[in-house]
C-alpha positions in Angstrom: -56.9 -148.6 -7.6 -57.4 -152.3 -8.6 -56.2 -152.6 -12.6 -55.0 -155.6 -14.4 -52.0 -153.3 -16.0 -50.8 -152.6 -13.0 -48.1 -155.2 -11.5 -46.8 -155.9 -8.0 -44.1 -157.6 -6.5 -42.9 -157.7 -2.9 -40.1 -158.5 -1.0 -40.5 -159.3 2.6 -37.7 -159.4 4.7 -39.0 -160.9 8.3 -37.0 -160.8 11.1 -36.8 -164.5 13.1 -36.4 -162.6 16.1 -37.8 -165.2 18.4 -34.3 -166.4 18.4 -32.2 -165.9 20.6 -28.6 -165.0 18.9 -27.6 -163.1 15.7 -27.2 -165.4 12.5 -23.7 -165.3 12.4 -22.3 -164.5 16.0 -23.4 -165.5 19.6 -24.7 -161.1 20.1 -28.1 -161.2 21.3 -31.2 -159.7 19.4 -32.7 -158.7 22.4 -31.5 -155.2 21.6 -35.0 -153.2 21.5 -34.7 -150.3 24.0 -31.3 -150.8 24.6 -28.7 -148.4 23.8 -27.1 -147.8 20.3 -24.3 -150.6 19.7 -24.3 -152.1 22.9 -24.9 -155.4 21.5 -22.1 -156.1 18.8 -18.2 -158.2 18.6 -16.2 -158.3 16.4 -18.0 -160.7 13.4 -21.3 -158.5 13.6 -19.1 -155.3 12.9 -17.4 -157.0 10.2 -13.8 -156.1 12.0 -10.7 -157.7 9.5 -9.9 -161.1 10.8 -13.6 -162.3 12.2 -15.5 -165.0 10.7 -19.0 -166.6 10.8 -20.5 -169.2 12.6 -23.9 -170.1 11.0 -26.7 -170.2 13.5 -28.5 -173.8 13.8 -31.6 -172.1 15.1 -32.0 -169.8 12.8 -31.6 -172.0 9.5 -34.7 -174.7 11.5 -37.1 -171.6 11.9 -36.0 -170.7 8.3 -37.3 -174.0 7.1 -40.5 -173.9 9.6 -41.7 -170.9 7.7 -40.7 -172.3 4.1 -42.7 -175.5 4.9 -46.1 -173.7 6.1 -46.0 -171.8 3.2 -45.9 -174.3 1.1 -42.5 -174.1 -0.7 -40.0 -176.5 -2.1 -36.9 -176.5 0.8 -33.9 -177.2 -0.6 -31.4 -180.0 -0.2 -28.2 -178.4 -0.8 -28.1 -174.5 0.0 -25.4 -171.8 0.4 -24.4 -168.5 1.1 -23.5 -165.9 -1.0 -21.6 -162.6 -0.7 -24.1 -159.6 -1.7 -21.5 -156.2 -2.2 -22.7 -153.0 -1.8 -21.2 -150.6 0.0 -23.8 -148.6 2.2 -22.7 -147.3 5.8 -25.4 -149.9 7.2 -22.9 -152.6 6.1 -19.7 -152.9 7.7 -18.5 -155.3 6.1 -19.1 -153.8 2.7 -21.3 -156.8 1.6 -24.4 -158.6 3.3 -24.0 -162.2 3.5 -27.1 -163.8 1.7 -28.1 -166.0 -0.7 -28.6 -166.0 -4.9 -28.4 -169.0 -7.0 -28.9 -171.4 -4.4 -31.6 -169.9 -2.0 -33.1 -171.8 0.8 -36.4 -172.6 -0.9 -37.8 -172.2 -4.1 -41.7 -171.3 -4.9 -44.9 -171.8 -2.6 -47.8 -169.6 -2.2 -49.9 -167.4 0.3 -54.1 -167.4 -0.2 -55.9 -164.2 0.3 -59.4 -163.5 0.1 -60.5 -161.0 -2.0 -64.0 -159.3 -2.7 -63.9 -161.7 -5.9 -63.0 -164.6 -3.4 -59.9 -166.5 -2.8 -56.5 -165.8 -4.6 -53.1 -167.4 -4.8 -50.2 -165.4 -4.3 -47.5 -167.3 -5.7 -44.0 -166.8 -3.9 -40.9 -166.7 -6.1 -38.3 -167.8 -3.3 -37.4 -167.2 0.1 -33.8 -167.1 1.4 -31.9 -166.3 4.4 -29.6 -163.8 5.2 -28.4 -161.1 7.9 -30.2 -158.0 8.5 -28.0 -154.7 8.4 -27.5 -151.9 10.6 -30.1 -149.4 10.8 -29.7 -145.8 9.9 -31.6 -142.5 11.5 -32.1 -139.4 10.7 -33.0 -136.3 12.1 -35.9 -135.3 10.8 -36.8 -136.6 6.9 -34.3 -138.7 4.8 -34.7 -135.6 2.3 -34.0 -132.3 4.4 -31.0 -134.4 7.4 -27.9 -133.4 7.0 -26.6 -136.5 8.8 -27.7 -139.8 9.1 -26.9 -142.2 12.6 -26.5 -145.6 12.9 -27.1 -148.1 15.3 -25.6 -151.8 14.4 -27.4 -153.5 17.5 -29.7 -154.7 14.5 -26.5 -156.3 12.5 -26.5 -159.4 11.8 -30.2 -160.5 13.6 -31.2 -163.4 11.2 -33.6 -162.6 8.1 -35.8 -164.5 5.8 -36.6 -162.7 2.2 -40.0 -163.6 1.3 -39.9 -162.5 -2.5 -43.5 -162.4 -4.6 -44.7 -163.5 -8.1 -45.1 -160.0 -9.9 -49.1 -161.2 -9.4 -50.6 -158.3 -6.9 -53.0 -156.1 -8.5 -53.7 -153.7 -6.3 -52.3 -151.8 -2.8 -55.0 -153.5 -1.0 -54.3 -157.2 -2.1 -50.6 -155.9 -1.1 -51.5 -155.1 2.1 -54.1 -158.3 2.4 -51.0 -160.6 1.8 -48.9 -159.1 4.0 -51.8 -159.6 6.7 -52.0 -162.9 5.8 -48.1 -163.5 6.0 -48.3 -162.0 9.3 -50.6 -164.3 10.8 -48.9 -167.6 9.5 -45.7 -166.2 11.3 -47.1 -165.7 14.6 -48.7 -169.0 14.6 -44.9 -170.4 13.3 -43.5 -168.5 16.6 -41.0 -167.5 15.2 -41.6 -163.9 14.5 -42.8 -161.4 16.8 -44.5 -158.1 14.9 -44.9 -155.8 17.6 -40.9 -155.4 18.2 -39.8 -152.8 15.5 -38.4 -153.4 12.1 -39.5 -156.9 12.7 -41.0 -156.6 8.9 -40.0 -154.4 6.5 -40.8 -154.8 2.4 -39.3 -153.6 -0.4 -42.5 -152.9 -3.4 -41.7 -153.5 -6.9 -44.5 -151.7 -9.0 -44.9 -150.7 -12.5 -47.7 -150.5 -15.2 -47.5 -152.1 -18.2 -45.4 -150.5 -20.4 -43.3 -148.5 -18.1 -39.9 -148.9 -15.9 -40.2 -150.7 -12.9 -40.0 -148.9 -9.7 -38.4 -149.9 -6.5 -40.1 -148.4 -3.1 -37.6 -149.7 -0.1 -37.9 -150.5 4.0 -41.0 -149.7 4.0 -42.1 -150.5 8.0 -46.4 -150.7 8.5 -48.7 -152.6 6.3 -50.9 -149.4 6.0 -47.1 -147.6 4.7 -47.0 -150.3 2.1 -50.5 -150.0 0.8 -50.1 -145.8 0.8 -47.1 -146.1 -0.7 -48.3 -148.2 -3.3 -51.6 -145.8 -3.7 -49.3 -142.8 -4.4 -46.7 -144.2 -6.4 -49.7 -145.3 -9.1 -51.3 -142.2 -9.2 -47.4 -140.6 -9.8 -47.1 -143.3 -12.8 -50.2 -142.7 -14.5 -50.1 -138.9 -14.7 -46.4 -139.3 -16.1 -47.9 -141.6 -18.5 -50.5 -139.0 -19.1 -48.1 -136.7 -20.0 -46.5 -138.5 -22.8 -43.3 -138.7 -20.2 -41.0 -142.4 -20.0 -41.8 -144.2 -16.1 -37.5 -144.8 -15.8 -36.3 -147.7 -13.7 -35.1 -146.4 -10.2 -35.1 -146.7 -6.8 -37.5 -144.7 -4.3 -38.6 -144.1 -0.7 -41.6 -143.7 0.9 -41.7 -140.5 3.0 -44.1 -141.5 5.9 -44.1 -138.0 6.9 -45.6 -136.4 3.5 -46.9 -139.8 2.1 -44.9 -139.7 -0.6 -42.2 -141.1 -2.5 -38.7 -139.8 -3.4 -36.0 -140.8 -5.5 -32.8 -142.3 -4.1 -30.8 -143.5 -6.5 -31.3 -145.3 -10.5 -32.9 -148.6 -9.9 -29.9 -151.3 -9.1 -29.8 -154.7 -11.6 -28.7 -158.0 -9.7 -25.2 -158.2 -11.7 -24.6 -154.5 -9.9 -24.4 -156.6 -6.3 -21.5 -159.1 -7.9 -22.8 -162.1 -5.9 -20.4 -165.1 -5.4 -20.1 -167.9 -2.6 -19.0 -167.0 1.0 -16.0 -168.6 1.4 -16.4 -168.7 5.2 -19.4 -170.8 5.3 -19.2 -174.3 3.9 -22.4 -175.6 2.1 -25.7 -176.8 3.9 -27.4 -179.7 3.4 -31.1 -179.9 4.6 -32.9 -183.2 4.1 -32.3 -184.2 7.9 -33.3 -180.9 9.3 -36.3 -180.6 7.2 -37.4 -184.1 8.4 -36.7 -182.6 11.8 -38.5 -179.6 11.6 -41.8 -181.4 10.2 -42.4 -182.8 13.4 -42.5 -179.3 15.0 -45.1 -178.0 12.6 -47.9 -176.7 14.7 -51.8 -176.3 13.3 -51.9 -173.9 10.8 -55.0 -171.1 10.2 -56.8 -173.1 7.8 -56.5 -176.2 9.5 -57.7 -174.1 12.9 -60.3 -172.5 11.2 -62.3 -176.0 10.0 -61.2 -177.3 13.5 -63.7 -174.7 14.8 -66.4 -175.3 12.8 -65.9 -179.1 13.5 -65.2 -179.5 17.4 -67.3 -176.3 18.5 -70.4 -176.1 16.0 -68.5 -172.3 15.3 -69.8 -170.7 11.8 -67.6 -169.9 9.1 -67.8 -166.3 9.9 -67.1 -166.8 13.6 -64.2 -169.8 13.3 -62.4 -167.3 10.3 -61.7 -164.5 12.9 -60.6 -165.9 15.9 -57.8 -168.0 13.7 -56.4 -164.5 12.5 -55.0 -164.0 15.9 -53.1 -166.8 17.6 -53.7 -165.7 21.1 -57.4 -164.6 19.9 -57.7 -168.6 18.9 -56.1 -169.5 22.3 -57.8 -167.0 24.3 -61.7 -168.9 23.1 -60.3 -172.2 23.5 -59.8 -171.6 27.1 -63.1 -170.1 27.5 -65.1 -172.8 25.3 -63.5 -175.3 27.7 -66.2 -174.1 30.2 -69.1 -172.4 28.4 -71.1 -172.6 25.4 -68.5 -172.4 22.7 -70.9 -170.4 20.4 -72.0 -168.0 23.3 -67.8 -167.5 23.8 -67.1 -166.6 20.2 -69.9 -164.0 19.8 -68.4 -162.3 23.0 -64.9 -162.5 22.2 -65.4 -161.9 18.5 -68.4 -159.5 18.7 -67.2 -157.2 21.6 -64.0 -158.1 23.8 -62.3 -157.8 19.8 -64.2 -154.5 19.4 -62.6 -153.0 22.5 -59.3 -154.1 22.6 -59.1 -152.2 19.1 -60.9 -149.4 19.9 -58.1 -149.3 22.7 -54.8 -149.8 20.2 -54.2 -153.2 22.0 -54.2 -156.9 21.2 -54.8 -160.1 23.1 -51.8 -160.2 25.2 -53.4 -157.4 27.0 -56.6 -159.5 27.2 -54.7 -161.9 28.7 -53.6 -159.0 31.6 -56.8 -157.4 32.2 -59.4 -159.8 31.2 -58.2 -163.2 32.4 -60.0 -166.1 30.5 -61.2 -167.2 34.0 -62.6 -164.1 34.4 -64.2 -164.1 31.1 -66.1 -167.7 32.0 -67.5 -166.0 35.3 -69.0 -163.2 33.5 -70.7 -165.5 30.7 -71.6 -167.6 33.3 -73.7 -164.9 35.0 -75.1 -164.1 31.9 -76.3 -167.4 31.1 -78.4 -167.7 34.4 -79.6 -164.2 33.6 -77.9 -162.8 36.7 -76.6 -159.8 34.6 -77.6 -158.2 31.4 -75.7 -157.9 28.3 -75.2 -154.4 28.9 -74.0 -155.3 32.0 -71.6 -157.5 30.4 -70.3 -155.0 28.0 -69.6 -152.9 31.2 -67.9 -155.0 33.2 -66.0 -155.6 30.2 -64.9 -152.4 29.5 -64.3 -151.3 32.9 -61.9 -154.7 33.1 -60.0 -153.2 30.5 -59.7 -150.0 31.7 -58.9 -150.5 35.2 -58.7 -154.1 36.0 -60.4 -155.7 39.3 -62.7 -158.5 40.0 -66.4 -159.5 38.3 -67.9 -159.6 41.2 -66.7 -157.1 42.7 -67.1 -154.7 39.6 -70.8 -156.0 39.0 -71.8 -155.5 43.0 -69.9 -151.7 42.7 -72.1 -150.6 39.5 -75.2 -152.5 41.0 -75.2 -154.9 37.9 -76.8 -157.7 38.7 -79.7 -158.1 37.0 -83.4 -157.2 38.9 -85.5 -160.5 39.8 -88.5 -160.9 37.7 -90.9 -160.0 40.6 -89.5 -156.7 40.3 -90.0 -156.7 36.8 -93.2 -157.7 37.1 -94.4 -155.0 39.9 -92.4 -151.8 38.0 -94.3 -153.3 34.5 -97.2 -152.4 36.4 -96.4 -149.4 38.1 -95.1 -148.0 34.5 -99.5 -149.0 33.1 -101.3 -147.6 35.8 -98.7 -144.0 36.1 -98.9 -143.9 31.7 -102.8 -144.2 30.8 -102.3 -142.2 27.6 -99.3 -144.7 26.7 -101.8 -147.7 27.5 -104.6 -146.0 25.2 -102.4 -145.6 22.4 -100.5 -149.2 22.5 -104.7 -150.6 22.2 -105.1 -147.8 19.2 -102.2 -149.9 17.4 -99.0 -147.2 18.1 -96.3 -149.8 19.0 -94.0 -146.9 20.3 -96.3 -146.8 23.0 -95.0 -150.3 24.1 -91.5 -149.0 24.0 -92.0 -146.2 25.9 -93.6 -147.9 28.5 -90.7 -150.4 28.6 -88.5 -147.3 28.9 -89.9 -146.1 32.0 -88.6 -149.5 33.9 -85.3 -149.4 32.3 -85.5 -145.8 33.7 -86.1 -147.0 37.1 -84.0 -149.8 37.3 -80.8 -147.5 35.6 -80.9 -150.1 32.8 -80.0 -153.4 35.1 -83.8 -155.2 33.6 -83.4 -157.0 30.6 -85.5 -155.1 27.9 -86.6 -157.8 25.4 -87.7 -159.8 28.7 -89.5 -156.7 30.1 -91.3 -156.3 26.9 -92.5 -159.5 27.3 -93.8 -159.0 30.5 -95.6 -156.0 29.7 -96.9 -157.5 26.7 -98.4 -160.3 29.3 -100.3 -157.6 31.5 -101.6 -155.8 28.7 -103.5 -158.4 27.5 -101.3 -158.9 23.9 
């Protein structure tokens, strides 16, 4: 699907819902399993006679997130009345910002199959989130729609794109990338829903540009994009016009649908708020510069540096923040390299393969626990299959090493038993011995098989090999 005539824009709109307030009022955002409009007053419902209070918080982690992606911050900022009247507003019009957004430019790098790539960012700016609307069933076929304003008012950053993606995947690549700079930022947590939504601008050259909105996964945005390309190109195929409008994705039927002709900025009437006075930034940006943790990039050479990691090794762990955590406290008390090849290789391998993430790690899999187990393996106490077990049984059920390694008889068989099975496994396989000294390999490996046979897998085969390599003369 990668074309140079086909052009990409996104708008991200990230909640900062590490905070604890709304961006206007003193409602909590805590609202995620909690009834429908418990957590509103009067300024979040836009009731006549309520006004604003900007939120401090918010406005800092706004600026945390401009700064690591590399954008100019703004000194003098404010807020701007957005009107469009859609039951998700109450007010009528979403306080926002136009002319003067909070930062202007910066940029996100991906890696591509052709290498790196610069997405350049347009602007980002702050404003409040709206209400959110159900339906029963698809957004086509409901003959109602529900909404739930506990969502009101949580504070928003806009992170809008260059028009410089080529492709769904590079969409969904940046958006990965975004993702991770957040988490390290703390100030966004992904797994609460709605947390990001985007809003895909896509055309191909020559035609009207399309509008997909609130579309909620990566893998939505990238399918999305996939079909709304392939709907382009075969209207362009048949001599028919691309017209400007807005669409949704259907997540149901992977499609998109029409909502409504494609809205032009003059259509939302911005103009000041005259509730909020202006902001000026140079002392909170100064502020906020000192809170600025270690970024990816800076993680990633950190890696390579203080623990001898490769590339490949240091590049994945700093795509998960609590991945990156979760080896530093194991490297504090084993071979570093030996830790990332476990946690990278494997532990990674089976969280996904259960749907979870390092937080669950964390739960099941304590890093203590973790240095135990490599420890054994290390003195050759317990086989890497062994490991993988223990492993995997950890995360299934939880429990001790020891205790899990002693129940499933794990511990690896002394090499005086290796030795006397080796030898057992020649004088009960003649034939096998005959055709090893006739030059068939196999031979060794099935006589290697018949002592991981009677020790249920617990020897160490590229040892045993060795051994029985020793008595046969080779």
């Amino acid at each position: 699907m990668e074309d140079e005539d086909v052009i990409i824009g996104l708008e991200v709109h990230v909640q900062l819902n590490k905070l604890k307030t709304k961006m206007f009022c003193s409602c909590s955002i805590n609202y995620h399993g909690d009834e429908p409009n418990t957590h509103v007053c009067p300024v979040c419902l836009g009731l006549p006679g309520a006004m604003p209070v900007l939120n401090k918080e918010a406005v800092k982690a706004g600026i945390k997130v401009a700064l690591a992606l590399h954008a100019d911050v703004q000194s003098f900022t404010i807020f701007d009345r957005k009107n469009y009247f859609y039951p998700d507003l109450p007010k009528g019009f979403q306080i926002s910002q136009y002319d003067n957004p909070l930062a202007w430019g910066g940029y996100v790098v991906i890696e591509t199959e052709k290498g790196e790539k610069k997405i350049a960012l347009k602007r980002i700016h702050m404003e409040e989130d709206p209400g959110k609307l159900s339906y029963t069933g698809s957004i086509t076929t409901a003959s109602y729609s529900l909404i739930d304003y506990n969502r009101s008012g949580v504070p928003l950053l806009e992170i809008v794109t260059e028009p410089v993606i080529r492709s769904p995947k590079e969409a969904r690549q940046f958006l990965n990338k975004l993702r991770i700079i957040l988490e390290y930022l703390d100030v966004f947590d992904g797994s609460l829903e709605g947390a990001m939504r985007v809003d895909a601008n896509i055309s191909i050259k020559g035609g009207g540009r399309v509008e997909i909105k609130n579309i909620s996964s990566f893998k939505g945005v990238e399918k999305a994009l996939t079909y709304e390309i392939t709907r382009q190109r075969n209207l362009i195929r048949m001599g028919r016009a691309v017209k400007r409008e807005t669409r949704h994705f259907d997540e149901t039927n992977n499609i998109t649908v029409s909502l409504r002709s494609k809205e032009e900025e003059q259509d939302y009437r911005y103009f000041p708020e005259p509730d909020l006075v202006p902001l000026y930034t140079d002392e909170i940006v100064e502020e906020v510069k000192q809170t600025l943790p270690e970024m990816p990039e800076e993680k990633r050479c950190r890696f390579r540096e203080q623990y001898g990691l490769s590339d490949a090794f240091a590049k994945v762990l700093v795509l998960d923040i609590k991945m990156a955590n979760y080896f530093e406290e194991v490297a504090k008390h084993v071979n570093p390299k030996l830790a990332a090849s476990w946690i990278v290789d494997v532990l990674r391998g089976e969280l996904n393969y259960r749907g979870k993430g390092f937080n669950f790690a964390y739960e099941r899999l304590e890093p203590e626990e973790l240095v135990k187990l490599l420890r054994y393996f290390e003195k050759e106490e317990i086989t890497e299959k062994g490991v993988v077990e223990v492993i995997r049984t950890k995360l299934d059920r939880g429990g001790k090493v020891e205790d899990i390694i002693r129940q499933k008889s794990l511990f690896a068989i002394p090499k005086e038993e290796i030795e006397r099975l080796c030898k057992k496994a020649i004088e009960d396989n003649p034939k096998a011995v005959e055709d090893y000294y006739a030059g068939k390999k196999q031979a060794l490996n099935f006589l290697v098989g018949q002592v991981m046979k009677a020790t249920r897998g617990r020897a160490n085969p590229g040892e045993t090999a060795k051994v029985m390599q020793n008595l046969l003369g080779f």
